[in-house]
C-alpha positions in Angstrom: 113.6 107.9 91.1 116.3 108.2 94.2 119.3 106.1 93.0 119.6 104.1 96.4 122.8 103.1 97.5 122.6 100.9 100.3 119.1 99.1 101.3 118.4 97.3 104.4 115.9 94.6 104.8 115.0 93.0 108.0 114.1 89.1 107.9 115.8 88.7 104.5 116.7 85.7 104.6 113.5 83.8 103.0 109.8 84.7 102.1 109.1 88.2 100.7 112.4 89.7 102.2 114.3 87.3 101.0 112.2 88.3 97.3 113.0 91.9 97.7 116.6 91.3 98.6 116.6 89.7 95.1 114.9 92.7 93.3 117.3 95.0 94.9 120.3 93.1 94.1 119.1 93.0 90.5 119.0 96.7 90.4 122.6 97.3 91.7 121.5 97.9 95.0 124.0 97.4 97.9 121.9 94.9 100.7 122.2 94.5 104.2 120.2 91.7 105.0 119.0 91.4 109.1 118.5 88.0 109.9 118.4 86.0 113.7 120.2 83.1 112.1 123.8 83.6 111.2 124.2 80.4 108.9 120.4 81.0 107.1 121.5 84.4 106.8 125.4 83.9 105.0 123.5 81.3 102.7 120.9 83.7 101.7 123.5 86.3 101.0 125.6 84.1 99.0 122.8 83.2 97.0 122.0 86.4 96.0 125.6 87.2 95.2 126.1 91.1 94.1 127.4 93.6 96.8 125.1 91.7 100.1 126.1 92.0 103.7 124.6 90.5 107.0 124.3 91.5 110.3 122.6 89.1 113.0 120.5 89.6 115.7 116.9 88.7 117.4 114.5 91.1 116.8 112.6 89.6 119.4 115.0 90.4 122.0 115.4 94.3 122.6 119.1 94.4 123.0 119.7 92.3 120.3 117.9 95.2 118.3 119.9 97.7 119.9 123.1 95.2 118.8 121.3 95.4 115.1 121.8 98.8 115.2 124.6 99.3 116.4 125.7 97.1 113.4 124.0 98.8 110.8 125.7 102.2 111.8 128.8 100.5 111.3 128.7 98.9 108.4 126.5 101.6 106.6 128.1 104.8 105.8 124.4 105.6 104.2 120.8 104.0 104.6 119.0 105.3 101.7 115.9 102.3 101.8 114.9 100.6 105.2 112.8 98.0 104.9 110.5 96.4 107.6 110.2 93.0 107.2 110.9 90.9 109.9 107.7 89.1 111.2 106.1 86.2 113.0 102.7 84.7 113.3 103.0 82.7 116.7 101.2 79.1 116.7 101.8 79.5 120.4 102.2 81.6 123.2 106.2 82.2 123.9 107.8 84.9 126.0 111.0 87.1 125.2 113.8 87.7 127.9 112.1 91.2 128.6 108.9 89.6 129.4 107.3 90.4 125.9 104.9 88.1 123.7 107.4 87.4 121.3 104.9 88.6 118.0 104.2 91.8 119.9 108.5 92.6 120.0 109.4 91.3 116.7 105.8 92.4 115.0 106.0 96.6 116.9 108.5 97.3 118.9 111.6 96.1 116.8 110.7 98.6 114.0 109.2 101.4 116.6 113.1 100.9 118.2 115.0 100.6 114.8 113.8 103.7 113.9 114.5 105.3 117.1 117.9 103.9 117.2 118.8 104.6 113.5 117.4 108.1 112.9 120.3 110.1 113.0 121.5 108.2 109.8 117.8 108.1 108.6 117.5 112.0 108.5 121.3 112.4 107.4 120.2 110.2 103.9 116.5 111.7 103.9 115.6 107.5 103.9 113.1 106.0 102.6 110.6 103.5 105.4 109.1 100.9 104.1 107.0 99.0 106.8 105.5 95.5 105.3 102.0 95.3 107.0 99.1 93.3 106.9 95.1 93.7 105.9 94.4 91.7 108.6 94.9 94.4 110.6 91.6 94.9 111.1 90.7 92.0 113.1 93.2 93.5 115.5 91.7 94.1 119.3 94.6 95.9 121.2 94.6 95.5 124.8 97.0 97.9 126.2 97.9 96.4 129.5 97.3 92.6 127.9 98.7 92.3 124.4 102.4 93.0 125.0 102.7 90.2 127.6 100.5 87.4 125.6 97.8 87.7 128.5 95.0 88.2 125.6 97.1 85.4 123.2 95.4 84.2 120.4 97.0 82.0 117.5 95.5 84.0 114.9 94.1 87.3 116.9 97.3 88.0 118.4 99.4 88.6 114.5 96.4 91.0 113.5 96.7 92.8 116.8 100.4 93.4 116.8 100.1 94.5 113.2 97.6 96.9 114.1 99.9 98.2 116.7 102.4 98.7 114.1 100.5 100.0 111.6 99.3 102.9 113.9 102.8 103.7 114.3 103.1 105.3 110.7 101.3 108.3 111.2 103.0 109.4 114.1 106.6 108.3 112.6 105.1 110.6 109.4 104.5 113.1 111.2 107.5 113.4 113.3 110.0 113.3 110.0 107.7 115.9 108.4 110.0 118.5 106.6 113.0 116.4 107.1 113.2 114.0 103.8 112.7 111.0 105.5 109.8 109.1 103.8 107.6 106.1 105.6 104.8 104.1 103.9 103.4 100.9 105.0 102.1 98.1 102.5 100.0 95.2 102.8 102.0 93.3 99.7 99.2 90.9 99.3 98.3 86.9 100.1 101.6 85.3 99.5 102.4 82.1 99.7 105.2 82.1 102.4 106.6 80.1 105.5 104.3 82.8 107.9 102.2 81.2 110.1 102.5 77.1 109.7 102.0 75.4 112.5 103.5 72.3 111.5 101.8 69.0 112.0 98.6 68.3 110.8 97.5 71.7 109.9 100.4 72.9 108.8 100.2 70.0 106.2 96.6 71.5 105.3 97.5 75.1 105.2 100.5 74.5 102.6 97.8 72.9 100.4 95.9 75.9 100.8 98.8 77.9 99.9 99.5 76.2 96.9 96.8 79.0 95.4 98.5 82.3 96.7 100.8 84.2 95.3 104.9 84.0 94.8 106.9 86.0 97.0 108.3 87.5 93.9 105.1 88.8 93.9 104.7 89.8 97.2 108.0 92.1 96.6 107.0 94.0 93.9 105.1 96.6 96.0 108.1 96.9 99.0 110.5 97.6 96.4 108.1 99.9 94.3 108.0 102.5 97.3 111.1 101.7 98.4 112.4 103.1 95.2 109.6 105.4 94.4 109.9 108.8 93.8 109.5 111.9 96.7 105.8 112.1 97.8 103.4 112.3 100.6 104.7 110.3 103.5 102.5 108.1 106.1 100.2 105.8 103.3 99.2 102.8 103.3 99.1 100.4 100.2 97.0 97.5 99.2 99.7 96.0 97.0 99.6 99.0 94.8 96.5 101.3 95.8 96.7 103.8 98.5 93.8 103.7 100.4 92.9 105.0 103.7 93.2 103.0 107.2 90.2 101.4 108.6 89.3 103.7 111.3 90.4 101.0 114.2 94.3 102.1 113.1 93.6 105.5 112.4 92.2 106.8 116.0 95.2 109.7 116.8 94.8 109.4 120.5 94.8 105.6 120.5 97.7 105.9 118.4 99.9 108.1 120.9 99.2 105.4 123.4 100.6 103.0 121.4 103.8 105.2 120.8 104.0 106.3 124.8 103.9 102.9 125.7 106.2 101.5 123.3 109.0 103.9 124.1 108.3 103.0 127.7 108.7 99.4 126.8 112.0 99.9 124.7 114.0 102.0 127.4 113.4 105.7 125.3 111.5 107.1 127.6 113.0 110.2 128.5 114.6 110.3 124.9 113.6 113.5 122.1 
């Protein structure tokens, strides 16, 4: 096992990152947790206590990302374990500043940019990805020209399909860190009972009771921080909680895939960019 020094974890502040925050305080581990909300984001750190800093920013907006960034490199001398978090299930259709449904910037392209934007240190401390997904992936229908602005919206639909865009990311972030010592896998941690999704009202009331079945975050975590502190191995999995298996074939298609990854460095200003 890597001893990790310093692991960030995007959307930390409750649910599962907030879960495997905990775990990787527990361990010794130095956390950065990335939250949008400055005050939920200095309580959550001070209840973890240990070694926990914060840096702030909307994922949904792109420049805030690039602001994330920029704040990771300087409070990080290393990035051993980067955790991909951060996520929203939108009971509604809401646009960013750039124009962008707000699941598909927050759900795909604030990861897609982080790495971008953070590589240098990424290949520098041969880091290890971790990218919490979703099995509901597979209800996904990506519509190229539709999904990023909303025009195809759907309250459930439109977290599977922006997952699926994600998801196909892997692959092609596998592939391009081949040979360098940077690691990605991407984990479907289970179904955890978490803030994800409720609508509020009436049938927010009714899913809660529904969630009263699933599982703990605590539980949730145990498979991000598993691979986050695994061992050297093949890069680009995915994990049902804690089985490899393959990817449907609707986020495994390689041509669909560099779509995906053309359009979303078109979409976060890298065009042009190695």
């Amino acid at each position: 096992m890597k001893d990790i020094t310093t692991a960030v974890v995007t959307g930390g502040n409750r649910g599962i990152g907030y879960a495997v925050a905990t775990e990787l305080v527990r361990r010794n581990c130095q956390v950065v947790l990335v939250t949008r909300d400055r005050e939920r984001g200095e309580r959550a750190a001070a209840a973890l206590g240990g070694s926990v800093d914060l840096v702030v920013g909307d994922l949904s907006v792109l420049s805030e990302v690039r602001s994330v960034a920029e704040g990771l490199l300087r409070q990080c001398g290393h990035i051993d374990a980067l955790v991909h978090n951060a996520g929203i299930w939108p009971s509604r259709l809401v646009h960013t500043p750039d124009g962008l449904e707000r699941a598909f910037a927050v759900n795909h392209l604030a990861p897609f940019l982080l790495n971008h934007l953070l590589e240098e240190r990424l290949l520098a401390n041969r880091t290890r990805v971790v990218q919490v997904s979703a099995g509901l992936y597979i209800k996904g229908r990506l519509d190229l020209n539709r999904t990023p602005v909303g025009a195809d919206f759907h309250q459930m639909r439109t977290y599977c399909t922006t997952k699926l865009a994600n998801l196909l990311m892997v692959p092609l972030f596998a592939r391009r860190w081949q040979g360098t010592g940077v690691h990605i896998d991407a984990v479907h941690p289970g179904v955890i009972k978490t803030g994800l999704g409720d609508p509020g009202g009436l049938r927010g009331l009714l899913l809660k009771a529904v969630k009263r079945s699933w599982a703990a975050p605590g539980q949730g975590a145990a498979p991000v921080v598993r691979l986050a502190l695994s061992s050297r191995g093949p890069s680009g999995r995915y994990f049902d909680v804690d089985q490899q298996v393959p990817l449907e074939p609707i986020a495994a298609d390689p041509a669909v895939a560099q779509r995906v990854w053309d359009q979303a460095m078109t979409l976060t200003g890298l065009s042009g960019v190695a």
